[in-house]
C-alpha positions in Angstrom: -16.0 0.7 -14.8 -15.1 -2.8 -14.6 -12.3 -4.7 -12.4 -9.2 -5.9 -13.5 -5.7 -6.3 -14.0 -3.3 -7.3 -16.8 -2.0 -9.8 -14.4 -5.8 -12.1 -15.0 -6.0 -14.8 -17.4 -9.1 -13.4 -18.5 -10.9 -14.6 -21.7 -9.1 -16.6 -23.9 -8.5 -16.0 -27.7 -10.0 -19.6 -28.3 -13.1 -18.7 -26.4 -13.4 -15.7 -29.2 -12.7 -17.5 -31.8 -15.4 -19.8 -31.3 -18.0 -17.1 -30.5 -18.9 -16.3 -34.1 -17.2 -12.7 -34.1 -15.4 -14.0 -37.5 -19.0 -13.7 -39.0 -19.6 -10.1 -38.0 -20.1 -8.0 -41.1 -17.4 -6.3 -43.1 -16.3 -2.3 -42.0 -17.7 -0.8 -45.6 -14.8 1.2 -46.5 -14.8 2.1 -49.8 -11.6 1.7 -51.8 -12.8 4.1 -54.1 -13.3 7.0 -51.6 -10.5 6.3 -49.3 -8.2 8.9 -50.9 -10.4 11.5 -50.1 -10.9 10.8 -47.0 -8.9 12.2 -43.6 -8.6 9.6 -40.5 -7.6 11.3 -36.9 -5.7 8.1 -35.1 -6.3 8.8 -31.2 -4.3 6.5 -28.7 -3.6 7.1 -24.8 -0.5 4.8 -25.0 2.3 3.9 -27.1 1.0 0.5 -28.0 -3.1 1.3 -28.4 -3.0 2.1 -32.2 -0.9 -1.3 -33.1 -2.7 -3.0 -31.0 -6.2 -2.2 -32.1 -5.9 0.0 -35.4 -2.4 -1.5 -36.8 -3.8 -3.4 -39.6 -6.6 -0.5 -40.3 -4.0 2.3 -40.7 -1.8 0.5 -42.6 -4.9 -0.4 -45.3 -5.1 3.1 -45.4 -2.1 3.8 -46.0 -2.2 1.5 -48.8 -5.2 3.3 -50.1 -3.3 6.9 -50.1 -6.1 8.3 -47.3 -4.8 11.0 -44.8 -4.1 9.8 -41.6 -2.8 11.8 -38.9 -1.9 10.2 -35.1 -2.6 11.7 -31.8 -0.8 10.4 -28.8 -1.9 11.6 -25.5 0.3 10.4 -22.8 3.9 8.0 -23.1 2.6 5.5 -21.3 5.1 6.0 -18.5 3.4 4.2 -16.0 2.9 0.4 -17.6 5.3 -0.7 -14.7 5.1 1.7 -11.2 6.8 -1.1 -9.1 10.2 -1.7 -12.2 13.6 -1.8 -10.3 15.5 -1.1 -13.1 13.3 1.9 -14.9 12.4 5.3 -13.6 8.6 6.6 -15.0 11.1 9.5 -17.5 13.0 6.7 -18.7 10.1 4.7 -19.4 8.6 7.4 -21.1 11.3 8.5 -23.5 11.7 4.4 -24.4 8.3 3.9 -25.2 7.6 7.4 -27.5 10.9 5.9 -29.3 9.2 2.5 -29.6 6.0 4.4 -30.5 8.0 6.2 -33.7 9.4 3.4 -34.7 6.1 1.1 -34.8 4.3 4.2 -37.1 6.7 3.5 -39.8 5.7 -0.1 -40.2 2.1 1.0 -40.6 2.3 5.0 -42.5 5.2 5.7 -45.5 5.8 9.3 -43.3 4.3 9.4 -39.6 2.1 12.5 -39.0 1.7 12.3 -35.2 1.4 14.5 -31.6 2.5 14.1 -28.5 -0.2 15.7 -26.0 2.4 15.0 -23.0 -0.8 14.1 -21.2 -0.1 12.0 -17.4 -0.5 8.1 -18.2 -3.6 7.2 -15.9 -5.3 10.4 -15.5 -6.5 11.5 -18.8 -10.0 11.6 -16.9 -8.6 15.2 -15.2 -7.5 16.0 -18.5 -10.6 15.8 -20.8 -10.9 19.2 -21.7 -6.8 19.4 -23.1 -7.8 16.2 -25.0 -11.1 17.7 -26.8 -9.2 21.1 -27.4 -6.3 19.1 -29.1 -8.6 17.0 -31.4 -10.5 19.8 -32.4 -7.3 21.5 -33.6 -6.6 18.4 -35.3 -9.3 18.1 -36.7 -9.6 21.8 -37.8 -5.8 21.7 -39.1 -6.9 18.5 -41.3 -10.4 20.4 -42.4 -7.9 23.5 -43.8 -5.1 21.5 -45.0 -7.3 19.4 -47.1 -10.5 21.3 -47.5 -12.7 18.2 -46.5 -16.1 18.6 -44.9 -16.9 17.4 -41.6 -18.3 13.5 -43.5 -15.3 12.6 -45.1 -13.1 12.7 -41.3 -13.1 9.8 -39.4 -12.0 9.7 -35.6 -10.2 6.1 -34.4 -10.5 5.7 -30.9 -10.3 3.2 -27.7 -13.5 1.9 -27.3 -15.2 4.1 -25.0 -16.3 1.5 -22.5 -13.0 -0.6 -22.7 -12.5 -0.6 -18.7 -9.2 1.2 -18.6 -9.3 4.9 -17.6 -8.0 6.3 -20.1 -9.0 4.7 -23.1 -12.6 5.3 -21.9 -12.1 9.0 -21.2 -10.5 9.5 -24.6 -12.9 7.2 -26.3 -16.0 9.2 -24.9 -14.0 12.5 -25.9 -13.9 11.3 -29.2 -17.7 10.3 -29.6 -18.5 13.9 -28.2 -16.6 15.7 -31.0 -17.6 13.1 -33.1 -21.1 13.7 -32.3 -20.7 17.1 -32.7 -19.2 17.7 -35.8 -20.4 15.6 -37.7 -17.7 13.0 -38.3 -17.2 9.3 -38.6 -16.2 7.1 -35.6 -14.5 4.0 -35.3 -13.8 2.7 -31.5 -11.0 0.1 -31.5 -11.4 -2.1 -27.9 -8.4 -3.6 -26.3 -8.4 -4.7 -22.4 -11.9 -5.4 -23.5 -11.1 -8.8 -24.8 -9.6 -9.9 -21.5 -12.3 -8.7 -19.3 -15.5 -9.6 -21.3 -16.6 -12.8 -23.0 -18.7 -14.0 -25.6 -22.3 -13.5 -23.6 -21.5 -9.9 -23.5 -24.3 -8.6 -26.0 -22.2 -5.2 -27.1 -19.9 -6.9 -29.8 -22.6 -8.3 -32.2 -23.3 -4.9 -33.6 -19.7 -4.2 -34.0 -17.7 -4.6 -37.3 -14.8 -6.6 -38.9 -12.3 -5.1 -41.2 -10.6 -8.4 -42.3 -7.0 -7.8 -43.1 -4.7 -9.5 -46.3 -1.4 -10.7 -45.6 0.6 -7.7 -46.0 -1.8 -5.6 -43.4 -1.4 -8.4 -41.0 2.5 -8.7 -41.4 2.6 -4.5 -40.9 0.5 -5.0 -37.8 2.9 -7.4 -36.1 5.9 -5.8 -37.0 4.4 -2.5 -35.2 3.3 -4.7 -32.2 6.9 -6.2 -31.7 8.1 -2.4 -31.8 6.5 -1.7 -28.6 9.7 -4.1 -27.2 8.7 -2.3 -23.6 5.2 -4.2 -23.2 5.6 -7.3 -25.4 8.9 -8.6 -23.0 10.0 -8.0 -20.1 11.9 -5.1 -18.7 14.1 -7.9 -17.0 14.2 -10.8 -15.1 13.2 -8.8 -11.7 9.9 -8.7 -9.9 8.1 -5.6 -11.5 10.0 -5.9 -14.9 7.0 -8.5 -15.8 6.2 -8.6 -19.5 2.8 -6.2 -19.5 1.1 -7.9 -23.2 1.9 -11.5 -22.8 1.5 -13.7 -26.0 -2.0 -15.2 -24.6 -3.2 -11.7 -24.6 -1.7 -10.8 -27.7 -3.1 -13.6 -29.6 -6.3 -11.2 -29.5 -4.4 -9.4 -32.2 -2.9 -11.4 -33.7 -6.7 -12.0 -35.9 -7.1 -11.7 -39.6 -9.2 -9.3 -38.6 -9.5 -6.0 -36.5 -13.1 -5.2 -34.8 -14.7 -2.7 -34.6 -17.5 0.1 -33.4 -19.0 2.3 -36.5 -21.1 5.1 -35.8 -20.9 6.5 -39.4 -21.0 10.2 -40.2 -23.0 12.8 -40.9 -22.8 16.1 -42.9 -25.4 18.0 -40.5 -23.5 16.8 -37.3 -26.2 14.9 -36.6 -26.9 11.3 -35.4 -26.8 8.2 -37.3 -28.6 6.2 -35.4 -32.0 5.1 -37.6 -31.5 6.3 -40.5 -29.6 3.0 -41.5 -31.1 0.7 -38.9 -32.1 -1.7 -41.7 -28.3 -2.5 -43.4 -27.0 -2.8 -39.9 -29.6 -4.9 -38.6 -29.4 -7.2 -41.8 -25.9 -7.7 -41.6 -25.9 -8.4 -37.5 -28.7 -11.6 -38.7 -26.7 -12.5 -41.8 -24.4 -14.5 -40.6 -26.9 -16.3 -37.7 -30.7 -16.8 -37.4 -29.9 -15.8 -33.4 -27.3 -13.0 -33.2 -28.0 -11.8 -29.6 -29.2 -16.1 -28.4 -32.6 -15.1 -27.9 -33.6 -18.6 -27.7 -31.0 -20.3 -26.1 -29.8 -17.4 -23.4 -30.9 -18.3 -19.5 -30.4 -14.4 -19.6 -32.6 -13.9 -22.1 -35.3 -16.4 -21.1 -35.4 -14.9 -17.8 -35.7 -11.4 -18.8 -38.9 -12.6 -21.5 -40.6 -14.3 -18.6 -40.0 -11.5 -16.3 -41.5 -9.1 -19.1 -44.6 -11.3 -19.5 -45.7 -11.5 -15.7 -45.0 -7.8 -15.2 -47.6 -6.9 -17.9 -50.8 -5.3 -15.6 -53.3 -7.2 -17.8 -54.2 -11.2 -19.1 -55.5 -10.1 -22.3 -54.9 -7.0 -24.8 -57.3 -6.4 -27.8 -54.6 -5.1 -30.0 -50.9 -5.4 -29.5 -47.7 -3.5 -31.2 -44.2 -4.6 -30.4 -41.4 -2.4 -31.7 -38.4 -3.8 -33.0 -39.2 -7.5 -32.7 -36.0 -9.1 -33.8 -36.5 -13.0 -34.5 -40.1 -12.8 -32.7 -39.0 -15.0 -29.6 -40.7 -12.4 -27.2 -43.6 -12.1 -29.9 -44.8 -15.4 -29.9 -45.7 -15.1 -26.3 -46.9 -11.7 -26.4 -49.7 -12.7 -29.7 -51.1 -15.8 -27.5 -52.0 -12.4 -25.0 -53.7 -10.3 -27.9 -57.0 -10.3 -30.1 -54.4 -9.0 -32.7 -50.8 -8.4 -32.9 -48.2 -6.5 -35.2 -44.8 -7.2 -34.8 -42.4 -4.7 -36.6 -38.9 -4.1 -37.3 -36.1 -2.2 -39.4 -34.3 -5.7 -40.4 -35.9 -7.8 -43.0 -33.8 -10.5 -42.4 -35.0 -10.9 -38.6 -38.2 -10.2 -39.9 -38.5 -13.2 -42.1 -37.7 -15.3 -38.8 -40.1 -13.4 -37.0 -43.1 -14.1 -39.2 -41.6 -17.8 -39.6 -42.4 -18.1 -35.7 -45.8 -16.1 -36.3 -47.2 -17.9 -38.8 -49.7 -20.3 -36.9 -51.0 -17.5 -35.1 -53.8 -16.7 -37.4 -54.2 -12.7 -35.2 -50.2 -12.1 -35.9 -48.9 -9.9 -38.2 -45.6 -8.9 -38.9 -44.4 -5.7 -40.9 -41.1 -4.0 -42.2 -40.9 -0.6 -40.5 -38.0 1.5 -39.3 -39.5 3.3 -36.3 -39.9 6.1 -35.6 -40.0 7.9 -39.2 -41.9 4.6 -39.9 -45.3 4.0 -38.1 -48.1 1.8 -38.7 -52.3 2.9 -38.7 -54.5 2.0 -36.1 -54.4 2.4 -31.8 -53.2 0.0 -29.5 -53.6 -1.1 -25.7 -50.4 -2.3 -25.5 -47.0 -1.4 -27.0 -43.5 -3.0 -26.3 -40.7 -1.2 -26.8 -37.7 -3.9 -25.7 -33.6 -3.3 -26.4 -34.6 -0.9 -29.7 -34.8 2.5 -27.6 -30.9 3.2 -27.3 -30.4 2.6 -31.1 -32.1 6.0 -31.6 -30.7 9.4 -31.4 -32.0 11.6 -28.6 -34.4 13.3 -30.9 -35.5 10.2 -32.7 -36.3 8.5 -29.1 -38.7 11.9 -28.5 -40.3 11.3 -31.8 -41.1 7.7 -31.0 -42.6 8.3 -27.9 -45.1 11.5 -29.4 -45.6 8.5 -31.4 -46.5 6.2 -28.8 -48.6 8.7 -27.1 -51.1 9.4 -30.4 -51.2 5.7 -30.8 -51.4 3.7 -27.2 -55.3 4.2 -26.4 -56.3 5.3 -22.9 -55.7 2.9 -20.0 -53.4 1.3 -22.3 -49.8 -0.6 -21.4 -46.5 0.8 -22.0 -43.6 -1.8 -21.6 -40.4 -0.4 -21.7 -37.1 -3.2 -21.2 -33.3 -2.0 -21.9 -30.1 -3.4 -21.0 -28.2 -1.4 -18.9 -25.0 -1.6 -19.9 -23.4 1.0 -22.5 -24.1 0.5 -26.2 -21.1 0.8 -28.5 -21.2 3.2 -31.1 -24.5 4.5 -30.3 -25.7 7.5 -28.2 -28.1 6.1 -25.6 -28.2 3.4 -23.0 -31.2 1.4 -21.1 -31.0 3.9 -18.3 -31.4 6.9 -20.5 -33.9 5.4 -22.4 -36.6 4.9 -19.5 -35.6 8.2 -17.7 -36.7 9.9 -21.1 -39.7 8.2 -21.6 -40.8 8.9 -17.8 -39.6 12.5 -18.3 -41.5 13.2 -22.1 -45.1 11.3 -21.5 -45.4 11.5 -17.0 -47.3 8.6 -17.3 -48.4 6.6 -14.2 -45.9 4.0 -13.4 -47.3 0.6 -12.9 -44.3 -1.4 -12.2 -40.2 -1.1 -12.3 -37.7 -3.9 -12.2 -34.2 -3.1 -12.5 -30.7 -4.7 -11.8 -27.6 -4.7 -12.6 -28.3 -6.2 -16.8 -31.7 -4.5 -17.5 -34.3 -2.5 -16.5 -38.0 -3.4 -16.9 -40.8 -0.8 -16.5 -44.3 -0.6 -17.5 -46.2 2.7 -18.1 -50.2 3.5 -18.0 -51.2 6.3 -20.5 -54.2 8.4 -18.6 -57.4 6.8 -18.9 -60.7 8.6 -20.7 -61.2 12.3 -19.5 -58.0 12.3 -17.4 -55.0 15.0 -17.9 -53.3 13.6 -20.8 -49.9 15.6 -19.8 -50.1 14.9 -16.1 -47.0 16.4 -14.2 -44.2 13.6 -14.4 -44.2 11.3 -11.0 -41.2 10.4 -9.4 -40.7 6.8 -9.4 -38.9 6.0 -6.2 -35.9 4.1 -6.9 -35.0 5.4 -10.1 -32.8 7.9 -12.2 -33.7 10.6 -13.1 
């Protein structure tokens, strides 16, 4: 959970705005579809939907989609230390302001109250799953749609308040689940966070025309309680000052898209290469591979912890732009970079090309796997955008192809990955846990964790019981 208070400058709306997120790729939402579609609007406070669905909600609207609100608690606690306002006041003010801001963005407001306590939806999880999968059900009989065609909005579940995480991570577990669509609206995140922070570039913008944009800041102004002050006395301070809400105030909304699936099942690879291609279409260096100190440090770090000098034949998994490839094909007789993006690709091989022993090729890993055996394999920040099951298939696939005595080098950022199912930690604690390999080195703080594996050498127990690596999560 991160630190802060509303009360920090934090990052400013020009620092955004010059960090490329008006390049991210477009939300696909299909005109065409919309009207048979149901979305389930989730927000802990009177305030979240305007804030970081307004303009979304009222494009459906537009569109003649089903969209029904959940509210879970009235937000009675945005100012504990107010002279002039008691929490009950507070509360019935703001689920008035809350009514009022729905009818700028719906014709006629579908939306429950959960009566949850503001700031504690953590001890509250299970009321907040039960009531969405009524929702959810209620919307599944009244319209007869199958689990694809719902779509849950939702704080972002990593967003650093309390309770938009909690409902958030409720909403990617019945998500998950069911099988439905998931968009995760951030909010306090654009205070606390700034443009080095690698999670936004896989996110999505839903650009907005006039109309959406003048719904949106009509809502925003209805929620009079946080966008002014209560009064002129000490703890009546305006909560969403104008350089916060300036945030919003985009031609565009952002967000995370995991998209669903009829099965319940996970996304995840299955359209690795259209996300992938759009993340690189609008720079050659989405994540600043080459100009990062970050991500210089963490490449050299990767190279020196590698056990051997020289590897007869080399596979790196999801090479992106080939920055790290370029040093790890000087290190091997022969070298195949692959990836799910053709567009990084292209860079990749670009950056290959007068290394005569490189080879590049378009795969999307797992279902995807290229011939031959290998003494060393990188996997480096790919394993987390697999689902669970995929991540097993890709190491079985590792074990048949790594040859004995051969490297394993396994690097993640720690740090959760929006709209996806995994993290770095997860990652290396599954690998450890599916092939018990011998550890030959683990570096890990508090961005990424690096850790190198030794598959059993000839006529040793190829399923060894797992070690415990001291130090390390299991």
């Amino acid at each position: 959970m991160v630190s802060f208070t509303h009360h920090d400058p934090g990052t400013g709306e020009d620092a955004w705005a010059a960090s490329g997120l008006a390049a991210l790729p477009e939300l696909p939402l299909d005109a065409g579809e919309l009207a048979g579609q149901a979305f389930i609007v989730l927000a802990a406070h009177p305030d979240d939907e305007s804030l970081g669905a307004g303009g979304l909600m009222a494009r459906l609207r537009r569109l003649g989609a089903r969209v029904m609100v959940l509210l879970c608690t009235a937000g009675e606690a945005s100012h504990p230390d107010s002279p002039t306002t008691t929490s009950e006041q507070l509360a019935a003010v703001r689920l008035q302001e809350f009514g009022g801001a729905l009818t700028h963005l719906l014709p006629d407001p579908d939306w429950r109250f959960l009566a949850l306590p503001d700031g504690n939806l953590a001890a509250h999880r299970a009321e907040v799953l039960d009531a969405l999968r009524h929702a959810i059900a209620d919307v599944t009989a009244g319209a007869g749609l199958p689990a694809d065609r719902i779509t849950l909005v939702a704080p972002y579940r990593h967003d650093g308040h309390t309770d938009h995480d909690t409902l958030g991570s409720a909403a990617a577990e019945a998500a998950g689940a069911g099988g439905h669509g998931l968009l995760e609206y951030p909010i306090w995140y654009w205070l606390w966070a700034d443009a080095t922070d690698p999670t936004w570039h896989t996110w999505l913008r839903l650009p907005l025309d006039p109309a959406e944009r003048l719904a949106k800041a009509a809502a925003m102004a209805a929620h009079a309680s946080q966008v002014r002050a209560l009064s002129g006395q000490p703890g009546d301070e305006v909560l969403l000052p104008p350089a916060f809400l300036e945030h919003f105030e985009r031609p565009f909304e952002t967000f995370a898209w995991q998209r669903p699936t009829a099965d319940g099942g996970s996304y995840a690879a299955a359209d690795a290469e259209g996300v992938f291609d759009a993340v690189h279409s609008g720079t050659d260096d989405p994540w600043e591979y080459t100009t990062s100190w970050y991500e210089h440090r963490k490449r050299t770090l990767t190279l020196a912890a590698l056990p051997g000098l020289n590897y007869t034949a080399g596979l790196e998994i999801g090479c992106s732009i080939g920055t790290l490839s370029v040093e790890l094909a000087q290190r091997c007789a022969s070298f195949l970079a692959v990836d799910a993006s053709s567009a990084a690709l292209a860079h990749a091989a670009r950056c290959l090309e007068h290394l005569p022993a490189a080879r590049t090729r378009h795969l999307t890993v797992p279902q995807d796997w290229p011939d031959g055996r290998f003494d060393l394999i990188v996997v480096s920040e790919v394993g987390y955008y697999l689902a669970p099951g995929e991540l097993a298939q890709l190491f079985e696939r590792v074990e048949a192809a790594l040859l004995p005595g051969g490297t394993l080098a396994l690097c993640h950022w720690r740090h959760p990955i929006s709209g996806w199912e995994l993290d770095g930690d997860s990652v290396h604690a599954a690998a450890r846990r599916q092939l018990g390999w011998a550890d030959a080195g683990l570096y890990r703080e508090r961005d990424f964790i690096l850790e190198v594996l030794i598959a059993p050498g000839p006529g040793e127990d190829q399923r060894p019981a797992a070690a415990v690596v001291p130090g390390t999560d299991s």
